[in-house]
C-alpha positions as CSV (number, residue, x, y, z in Angstrom):
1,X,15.8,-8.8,36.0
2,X,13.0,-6.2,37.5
3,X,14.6,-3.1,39.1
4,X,12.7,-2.7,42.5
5,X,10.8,0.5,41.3
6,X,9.2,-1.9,38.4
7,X,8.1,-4.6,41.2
8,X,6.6,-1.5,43.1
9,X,4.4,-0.2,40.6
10,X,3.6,-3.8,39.4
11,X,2.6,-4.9,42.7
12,X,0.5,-1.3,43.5
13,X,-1.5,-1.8,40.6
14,X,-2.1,-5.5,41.2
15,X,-3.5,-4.2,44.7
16,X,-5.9,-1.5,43.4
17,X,-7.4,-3.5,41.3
18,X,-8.5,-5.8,43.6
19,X,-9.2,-3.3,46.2
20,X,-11.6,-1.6,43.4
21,X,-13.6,-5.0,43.1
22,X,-13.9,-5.6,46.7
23,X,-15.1,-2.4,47.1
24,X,-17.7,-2.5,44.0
25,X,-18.9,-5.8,44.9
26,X,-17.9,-6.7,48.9
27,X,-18.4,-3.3,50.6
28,X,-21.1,-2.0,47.7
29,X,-19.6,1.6,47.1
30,X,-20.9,3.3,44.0
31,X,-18.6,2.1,41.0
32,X,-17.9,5.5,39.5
33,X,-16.6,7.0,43.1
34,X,-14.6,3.7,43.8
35,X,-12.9,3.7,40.5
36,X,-12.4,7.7,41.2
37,X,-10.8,7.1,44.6
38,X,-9.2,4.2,43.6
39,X,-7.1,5.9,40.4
40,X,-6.6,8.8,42.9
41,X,-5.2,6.5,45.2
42,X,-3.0,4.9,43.0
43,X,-1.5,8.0,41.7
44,X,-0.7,8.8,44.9
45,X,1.0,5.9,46.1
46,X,3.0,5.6,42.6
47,X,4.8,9.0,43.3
48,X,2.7,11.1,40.5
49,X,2.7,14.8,40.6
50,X,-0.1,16.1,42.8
51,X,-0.7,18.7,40.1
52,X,-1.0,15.9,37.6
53,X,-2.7,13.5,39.1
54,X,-7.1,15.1,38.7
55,X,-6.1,16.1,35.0
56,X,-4.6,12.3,34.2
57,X,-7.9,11.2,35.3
58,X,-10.0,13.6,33.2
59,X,-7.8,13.4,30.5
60,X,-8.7,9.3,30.4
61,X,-12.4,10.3,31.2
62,X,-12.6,12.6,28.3
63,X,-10.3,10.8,25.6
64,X,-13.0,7.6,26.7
65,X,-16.1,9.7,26.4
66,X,-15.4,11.5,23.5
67,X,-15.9,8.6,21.4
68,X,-18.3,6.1,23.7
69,X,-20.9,8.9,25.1
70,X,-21.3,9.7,21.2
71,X,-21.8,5.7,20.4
72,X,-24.1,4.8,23.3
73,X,-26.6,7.7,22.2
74,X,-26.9,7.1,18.9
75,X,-26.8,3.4,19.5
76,X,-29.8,3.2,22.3
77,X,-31.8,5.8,19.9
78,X,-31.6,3.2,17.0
79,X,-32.5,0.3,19.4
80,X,-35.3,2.4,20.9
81,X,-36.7,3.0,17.4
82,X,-36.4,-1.1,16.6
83,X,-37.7,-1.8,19.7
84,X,-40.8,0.8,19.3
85,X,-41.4,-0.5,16.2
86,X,-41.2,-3.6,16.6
87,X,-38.4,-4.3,14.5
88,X,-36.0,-6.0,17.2
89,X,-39.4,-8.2,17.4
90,X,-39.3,-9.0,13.8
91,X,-35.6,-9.8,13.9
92,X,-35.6,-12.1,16.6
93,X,-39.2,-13.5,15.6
94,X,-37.0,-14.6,11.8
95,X,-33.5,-16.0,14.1
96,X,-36.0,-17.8,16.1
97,X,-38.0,-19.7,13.3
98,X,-34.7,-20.1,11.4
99,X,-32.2,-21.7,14.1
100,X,-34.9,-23.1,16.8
101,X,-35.1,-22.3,20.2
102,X,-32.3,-24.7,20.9
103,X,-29.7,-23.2,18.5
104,X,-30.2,-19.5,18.9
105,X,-26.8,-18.9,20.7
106,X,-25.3,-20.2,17.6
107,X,-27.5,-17.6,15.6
108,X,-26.4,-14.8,18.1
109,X,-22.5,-15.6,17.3
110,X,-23.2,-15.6,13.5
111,X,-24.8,-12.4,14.0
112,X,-22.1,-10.9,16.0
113,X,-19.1,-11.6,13.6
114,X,-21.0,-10.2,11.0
115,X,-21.9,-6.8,12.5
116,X,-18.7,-6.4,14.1
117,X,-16.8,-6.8,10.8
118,X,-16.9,-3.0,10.4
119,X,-17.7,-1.4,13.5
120,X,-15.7,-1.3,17.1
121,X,-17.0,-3.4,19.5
122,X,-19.0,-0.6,21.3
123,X,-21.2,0.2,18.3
124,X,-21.9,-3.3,17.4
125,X,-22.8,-4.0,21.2
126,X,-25.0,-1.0,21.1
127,X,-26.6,-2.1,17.7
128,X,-27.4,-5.4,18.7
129,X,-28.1,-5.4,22.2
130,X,-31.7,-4.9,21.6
131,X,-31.9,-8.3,19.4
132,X,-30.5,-10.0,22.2
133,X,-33.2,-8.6,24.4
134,X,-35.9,-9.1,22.6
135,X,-34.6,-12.5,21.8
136,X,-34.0,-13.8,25.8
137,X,-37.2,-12.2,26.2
138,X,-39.1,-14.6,23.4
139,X,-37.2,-17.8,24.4
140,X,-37.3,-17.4,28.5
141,X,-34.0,-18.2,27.8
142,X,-30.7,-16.4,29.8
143,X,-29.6,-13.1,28.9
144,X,-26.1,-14.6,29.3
145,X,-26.9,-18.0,27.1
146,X,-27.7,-15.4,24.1
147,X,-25.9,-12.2,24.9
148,X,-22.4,-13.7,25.3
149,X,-21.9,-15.4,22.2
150,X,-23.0,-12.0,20.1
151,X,-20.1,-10.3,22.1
152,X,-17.8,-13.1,21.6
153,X,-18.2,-12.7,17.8
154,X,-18.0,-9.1,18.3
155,X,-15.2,-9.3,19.7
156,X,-13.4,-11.7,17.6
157,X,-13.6,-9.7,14.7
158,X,-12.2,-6.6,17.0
159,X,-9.0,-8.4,17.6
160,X,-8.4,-10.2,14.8
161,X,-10.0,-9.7,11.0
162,X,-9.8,-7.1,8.8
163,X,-10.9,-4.9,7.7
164,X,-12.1,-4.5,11.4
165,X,-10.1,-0.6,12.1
166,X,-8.0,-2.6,15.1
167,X,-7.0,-5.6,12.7
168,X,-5.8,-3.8,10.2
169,X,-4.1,-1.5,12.3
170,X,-1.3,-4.6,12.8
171,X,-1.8,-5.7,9.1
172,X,0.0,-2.1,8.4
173,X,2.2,-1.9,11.4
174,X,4.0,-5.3,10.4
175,X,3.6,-4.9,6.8
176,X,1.2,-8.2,6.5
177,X,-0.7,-8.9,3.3
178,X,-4.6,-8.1,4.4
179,X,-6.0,-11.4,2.0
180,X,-3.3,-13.9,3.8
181,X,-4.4,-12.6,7.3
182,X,-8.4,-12.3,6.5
183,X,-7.3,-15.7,5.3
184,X,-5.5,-17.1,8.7
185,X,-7.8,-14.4,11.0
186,X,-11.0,-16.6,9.8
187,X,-9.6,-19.9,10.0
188,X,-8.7,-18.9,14.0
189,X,-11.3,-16.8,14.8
190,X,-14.2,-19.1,14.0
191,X,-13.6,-22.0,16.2
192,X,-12.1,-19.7,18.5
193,X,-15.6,-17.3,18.7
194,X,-17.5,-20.9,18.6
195,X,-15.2,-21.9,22.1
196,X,-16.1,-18.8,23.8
197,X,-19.3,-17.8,22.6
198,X,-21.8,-20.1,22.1
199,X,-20.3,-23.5,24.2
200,X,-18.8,-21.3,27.1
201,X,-22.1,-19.4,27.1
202,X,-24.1,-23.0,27.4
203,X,-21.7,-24.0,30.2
204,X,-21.6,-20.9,32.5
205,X,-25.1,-19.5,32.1
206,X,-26.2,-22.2,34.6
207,X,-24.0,-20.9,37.2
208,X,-24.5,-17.1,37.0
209,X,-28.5,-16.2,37.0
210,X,-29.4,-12.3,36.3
211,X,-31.8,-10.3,37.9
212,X,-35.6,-9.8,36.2
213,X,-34.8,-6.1,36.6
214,X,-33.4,-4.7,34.1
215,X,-33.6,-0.8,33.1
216,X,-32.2,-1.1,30.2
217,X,-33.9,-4.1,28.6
218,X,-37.5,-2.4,30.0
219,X,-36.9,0.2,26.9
220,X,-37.4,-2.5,24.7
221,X,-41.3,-3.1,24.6
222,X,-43.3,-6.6,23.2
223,X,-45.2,-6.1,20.7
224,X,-47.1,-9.7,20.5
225,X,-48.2,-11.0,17.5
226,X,-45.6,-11.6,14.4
227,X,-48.5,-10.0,11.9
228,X,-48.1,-6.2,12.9
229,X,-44.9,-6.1,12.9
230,X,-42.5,-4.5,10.3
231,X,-41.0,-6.2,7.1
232,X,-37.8,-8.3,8.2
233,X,-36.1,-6.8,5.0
234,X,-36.8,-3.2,6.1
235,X,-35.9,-3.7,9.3
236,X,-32.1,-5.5,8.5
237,X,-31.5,-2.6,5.9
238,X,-32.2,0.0,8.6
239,X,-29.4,-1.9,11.2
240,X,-27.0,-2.9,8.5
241,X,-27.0,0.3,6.9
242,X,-24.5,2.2,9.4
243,X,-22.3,-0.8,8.9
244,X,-22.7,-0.6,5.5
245,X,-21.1,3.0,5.7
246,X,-18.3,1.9,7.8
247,X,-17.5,-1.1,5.1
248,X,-17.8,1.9,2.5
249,X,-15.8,4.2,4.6
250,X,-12.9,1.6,4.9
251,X,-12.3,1.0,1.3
252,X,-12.3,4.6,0.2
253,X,-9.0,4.6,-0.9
254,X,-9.9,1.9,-3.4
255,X,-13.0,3.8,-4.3
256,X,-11.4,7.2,-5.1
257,X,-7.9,8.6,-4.8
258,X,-7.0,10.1,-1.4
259,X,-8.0,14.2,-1.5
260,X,-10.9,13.7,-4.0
261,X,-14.2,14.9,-2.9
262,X,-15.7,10.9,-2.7
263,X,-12.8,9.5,-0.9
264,X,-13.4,12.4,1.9
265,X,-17.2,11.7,1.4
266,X,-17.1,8.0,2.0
267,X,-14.2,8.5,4.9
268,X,-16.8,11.1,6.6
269,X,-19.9,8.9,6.3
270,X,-18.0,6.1,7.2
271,X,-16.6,7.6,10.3
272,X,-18.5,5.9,13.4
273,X,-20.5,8.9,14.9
274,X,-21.5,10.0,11.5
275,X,-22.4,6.6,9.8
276,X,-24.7,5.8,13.4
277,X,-26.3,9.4,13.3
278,X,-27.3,8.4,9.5
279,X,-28.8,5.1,10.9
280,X,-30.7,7.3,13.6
281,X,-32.0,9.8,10.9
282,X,-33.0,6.8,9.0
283,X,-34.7,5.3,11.6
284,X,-37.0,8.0,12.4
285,X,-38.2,7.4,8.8
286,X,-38.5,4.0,8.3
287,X,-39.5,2.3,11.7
288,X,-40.8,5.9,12.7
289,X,-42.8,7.4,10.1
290,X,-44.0,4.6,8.0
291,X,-45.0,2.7,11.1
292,X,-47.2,5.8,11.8
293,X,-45.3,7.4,14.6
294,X,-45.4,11.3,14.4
295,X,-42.9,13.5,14.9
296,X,-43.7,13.9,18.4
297,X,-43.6,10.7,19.6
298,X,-40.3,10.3,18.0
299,X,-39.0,12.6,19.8
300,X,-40.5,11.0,23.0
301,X,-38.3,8.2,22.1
302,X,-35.2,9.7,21.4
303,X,-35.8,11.6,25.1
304,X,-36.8,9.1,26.8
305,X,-33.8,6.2,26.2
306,X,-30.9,8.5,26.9
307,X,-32.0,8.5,31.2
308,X,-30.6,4.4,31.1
309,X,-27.4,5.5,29.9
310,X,-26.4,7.9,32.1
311,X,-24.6,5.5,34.5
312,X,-23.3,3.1,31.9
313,X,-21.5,6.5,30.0
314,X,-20.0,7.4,33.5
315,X,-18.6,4.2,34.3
316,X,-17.2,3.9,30.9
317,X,-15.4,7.3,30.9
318,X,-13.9,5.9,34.6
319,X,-12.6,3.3,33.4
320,X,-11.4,5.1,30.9
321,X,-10.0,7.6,33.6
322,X,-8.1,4.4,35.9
323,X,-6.6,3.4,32.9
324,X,-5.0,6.8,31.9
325,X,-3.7,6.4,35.8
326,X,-2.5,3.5,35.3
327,X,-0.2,4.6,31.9
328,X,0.5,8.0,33.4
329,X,1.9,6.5,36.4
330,X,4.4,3.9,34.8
331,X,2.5,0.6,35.3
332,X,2.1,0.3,31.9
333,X,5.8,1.1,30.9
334,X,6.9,-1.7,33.6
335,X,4.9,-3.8,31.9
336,X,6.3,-3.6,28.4
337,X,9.8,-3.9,29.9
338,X,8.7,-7.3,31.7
339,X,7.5,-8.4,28.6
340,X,10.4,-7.4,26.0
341,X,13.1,-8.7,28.9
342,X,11.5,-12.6,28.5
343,X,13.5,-14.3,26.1
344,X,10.7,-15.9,24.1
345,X,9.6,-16.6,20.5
346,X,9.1,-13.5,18.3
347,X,4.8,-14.7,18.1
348,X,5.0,-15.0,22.0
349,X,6.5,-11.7,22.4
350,X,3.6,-10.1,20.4
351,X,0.9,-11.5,22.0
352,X,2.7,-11.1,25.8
353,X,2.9,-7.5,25.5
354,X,-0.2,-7.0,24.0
355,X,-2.1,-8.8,26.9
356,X,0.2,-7.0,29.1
357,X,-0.9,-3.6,27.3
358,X,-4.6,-4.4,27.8
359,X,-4.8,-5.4,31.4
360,X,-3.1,-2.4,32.1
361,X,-5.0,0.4,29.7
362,X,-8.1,-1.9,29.5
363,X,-8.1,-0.9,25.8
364,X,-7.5,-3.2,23.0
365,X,-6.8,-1.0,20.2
366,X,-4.2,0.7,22.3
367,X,-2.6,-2.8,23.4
368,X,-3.1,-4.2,19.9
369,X,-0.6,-0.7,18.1
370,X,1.5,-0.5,21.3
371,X,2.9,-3.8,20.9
372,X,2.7,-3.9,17.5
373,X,5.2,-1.1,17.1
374,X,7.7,-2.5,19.4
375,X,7.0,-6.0,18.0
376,X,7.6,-4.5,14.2
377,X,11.5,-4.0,14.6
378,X,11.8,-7.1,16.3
379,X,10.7,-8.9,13.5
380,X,12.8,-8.0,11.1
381,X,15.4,-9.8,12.1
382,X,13.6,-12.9,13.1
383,X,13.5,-15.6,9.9
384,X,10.5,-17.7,9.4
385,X,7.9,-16.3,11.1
386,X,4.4,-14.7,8.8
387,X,3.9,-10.9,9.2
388,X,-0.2,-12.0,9.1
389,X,0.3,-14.9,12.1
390,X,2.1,-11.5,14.0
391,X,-0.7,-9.8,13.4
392,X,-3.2,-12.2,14.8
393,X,-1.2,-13.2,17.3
394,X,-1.1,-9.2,18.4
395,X,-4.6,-9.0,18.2
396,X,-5.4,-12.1,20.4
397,X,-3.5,-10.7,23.2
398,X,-5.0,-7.4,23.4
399,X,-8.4,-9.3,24.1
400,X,-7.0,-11.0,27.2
401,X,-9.3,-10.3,30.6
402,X,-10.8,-7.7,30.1
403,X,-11.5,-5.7,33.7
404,X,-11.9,-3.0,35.7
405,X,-10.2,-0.4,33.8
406,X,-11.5,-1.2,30.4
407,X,-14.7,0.7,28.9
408,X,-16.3,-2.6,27.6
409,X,-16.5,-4.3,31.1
410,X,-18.8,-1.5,32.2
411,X,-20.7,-1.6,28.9
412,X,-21.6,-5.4,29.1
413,X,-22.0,-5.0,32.5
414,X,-24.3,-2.7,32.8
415,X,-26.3,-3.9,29.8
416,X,-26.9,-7.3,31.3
417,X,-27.0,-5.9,34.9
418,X,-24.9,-7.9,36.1
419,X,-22.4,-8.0,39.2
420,X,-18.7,-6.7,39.2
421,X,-18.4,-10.8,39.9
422,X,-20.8,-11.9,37.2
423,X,-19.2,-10.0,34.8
424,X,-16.2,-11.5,35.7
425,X,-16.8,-14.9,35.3
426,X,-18.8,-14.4,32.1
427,X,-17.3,-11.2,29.8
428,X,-14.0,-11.5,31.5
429,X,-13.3,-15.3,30.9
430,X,-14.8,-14.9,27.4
431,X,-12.4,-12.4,26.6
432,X,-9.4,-14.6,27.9
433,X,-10.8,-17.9,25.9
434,X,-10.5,-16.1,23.0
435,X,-7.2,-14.5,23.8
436,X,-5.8,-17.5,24.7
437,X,-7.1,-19.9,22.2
438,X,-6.2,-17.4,19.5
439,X,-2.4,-17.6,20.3
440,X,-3.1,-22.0,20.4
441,X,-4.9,-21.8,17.2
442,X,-2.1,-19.0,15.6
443,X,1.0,-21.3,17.2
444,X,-0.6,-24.3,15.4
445,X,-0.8,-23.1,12.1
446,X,2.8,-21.9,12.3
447,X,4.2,-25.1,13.2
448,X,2.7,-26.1,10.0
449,X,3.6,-24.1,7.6
């Protein structure tokens, strides 16, 4: 049974959140003071320290920045650059003449579980976010209809394949064998990404329609006919190639022994930051330099896409900042202690208190090892059950709902402008289809084995 204390703090955070989006979206307040005064709020009400409470919030802020502000800046240069060039034309001109008009959702999805393999979900978004631009843009067709299957497969991958950093975090944390769970992670995570991406995308772009006006998709210029613009080849090499770090960063260990001089190499150029800031450098040459650009105007570029991103980076690092709030103020420990005191199956209890880690951190990696290591014991004395279906089953439920206090809401929305309601009912139910149909898919294939 819940102590009364737990009910409390359950209950105060239930209300904060939804006092947040009334306040975003009812009463129109600026979404960076209302998530401010909101986690302030919430702090006090929960009994916090007074002393504690500002540095909680900056402490979520900058442990949320540190890594995003980094992403977005290197990611929006490298669009800017395909977009300038005319290589995010190029790209979507070749998915458009290969898959039709009709089937370039599907394309999108393909394209998203590809990219994302690699890379967290914020640097695939910001590395393909200018396709889907470019690509709404050529087909008249919804921003939603082809954005929401790329971060459906984007995020599939996040939660559940390795060698995806998250993934593969479980696959050591319950001792799984990586083959058997890329094995299981692909035969879930297709249909699954398929569900929520590309047929939940058809379904509920008819019901939310986006505003023409868009800041950030006005960075990404038309460049009209197919004939002047860059190679497709050049173009795909210049995008891939900081996910080709990250694949190379990943399997250092197998490349070289751990301490040589390559295995740090390929762990340093693999790093996120570094292995976009290569793909920026690279950029300047081959959609810069050789498309005629000088040196002047590509630093025009690089000044001139940062301004978009100022908002976006701030509502990030608040969310960021409510979620800290809501860990350093015992939600999140209630939570864990509702989960581990329902006697359910050993696959249930992963993926409870993973989606009970991420609605109240907001972030996935952090739900996806939380529950992971207090799943891990568990299991040891449970017979029967696959250390790689744990790990899936882990990873689908710290993508369930994403909200309010999770960086990626603010990304998407801000991206697509969208509403705090729009959002909602597009990148939040996406994220819960997949959850949710990952634990069905995960339950099936362990009833038969």
């Amino acid at each position: 049974m819940m102590d009364a204390h737990s009910i409390f703090l359950l209950s105060a955070a239930a209300v904060s959140v939804v006092v947040l989006i009334l306040l975003v979206a009812v009463v129109k307040l600026n979404p960076f003071i209302t998530l401010f005064v909101t986690s302030l709020a919430l702090a006090a009400v929960t009994g916090m320290p007074a002393a504690t409470v500002v540095h909680s919030f900056e402490a979520g802020v900058g442990g949320t920045l540190g890594h995003i502000a980094i992403v977005v800046a290197l990611g929006t240069m490298l669009g800017k650059m395909m977009a300038e060039s005319g290589g995010a034309d190029r790209i979507a001109h070749t998915l458009i003449r290969l898959f039709g008009e009709r089937r370039i959702h599907w394309a999108m999805m393909v394209i998203g579980l590809l990219v994302g393999l690699p890379a967290f979900f914020e640097v695939g978004f910001v590395l393909l976010v200018p396709i889907a631009f470019t690509v709404a843009r050529r087909t008249r067709t919804s921003l939603v209809l082809v954005g929401l299957p790329m971060v459906a497969g984007l995020s599939v991958v996040h939660g559940l394949v390795p060698p995806h950093p998250a993934a593969l975090m479980a696959v050591q944390i319950f001792h799984a064998d990586v083959g058997r769970t890329i094995f299981f992670a692909l035969i879930v995570g297709l249909p699954t990404a398929v569900i929520a991406g590309p047929l939940y995308a058809r379904l509920i772009a008819k019901h939310v329609i986006l505003s023409t006006d868009n800041a950030m998709a006005d960075q990404f210029v038309d460049h009209g006919q197919e004939q002047s613009l860059p190679g497709f080849g050049l173009t795909v090499f210049t995008i891939l190639f900081p996910v080709l770090l990250m694949l190379a960063g990943s399997w250092a260990d197998a490349a070289a022994p751990r301490g040589s001089v390559l295995n740090e190499a390929l762990r340093l150029a693999g790093n996120d930051d570094m292995a976009l800031l290569i793909g920026v450098l690279l950029s300047f040459f081959t959609l810069g330099r050789l498309r005629g650009f000088t040196r002047a105007t590509i630093l025009r570029f690089s000044n001139e896409c940062l301004a978009p991103t100022a908002t976006i980076t701030l509502l990030v690092g608040a969310g960021g900042g409510f979620g800290r709030i809501l860990q350093d103020s015992g939600v999140s420990q209630a939570i864990v202690a509702v989960a581990t005191q329902s006697h359910v199956p050993v696959l249930m209890l992963a993926w409870l208190l993973a989606a009970a880690m991420r609605l109240a951190t907001g972030s996935a990696t952090v739900a996806m090892t939380t529950a992971a290591g207090i799943v891990a014991p568990i299991a040891l004395h449970e017979t029967g059950v696959r250390p790689e279906l744990l790990a899936i089953a882990t990873g689908a439920g710290s993508l369930i709902f994403s909200h309010v206090n999770d960086g990626g809401f603010w990304l998407v929305k801000e991206y697509f402008n969208m509403s705090v309601t729009q959002t909602m009912k597009t990148w939040s139910v996406c994220e819960t289809i997949i959850s949710v149909f990952g634990l069905a898919f995960t339950l099936g294939i362990a009833a038969a084995l």
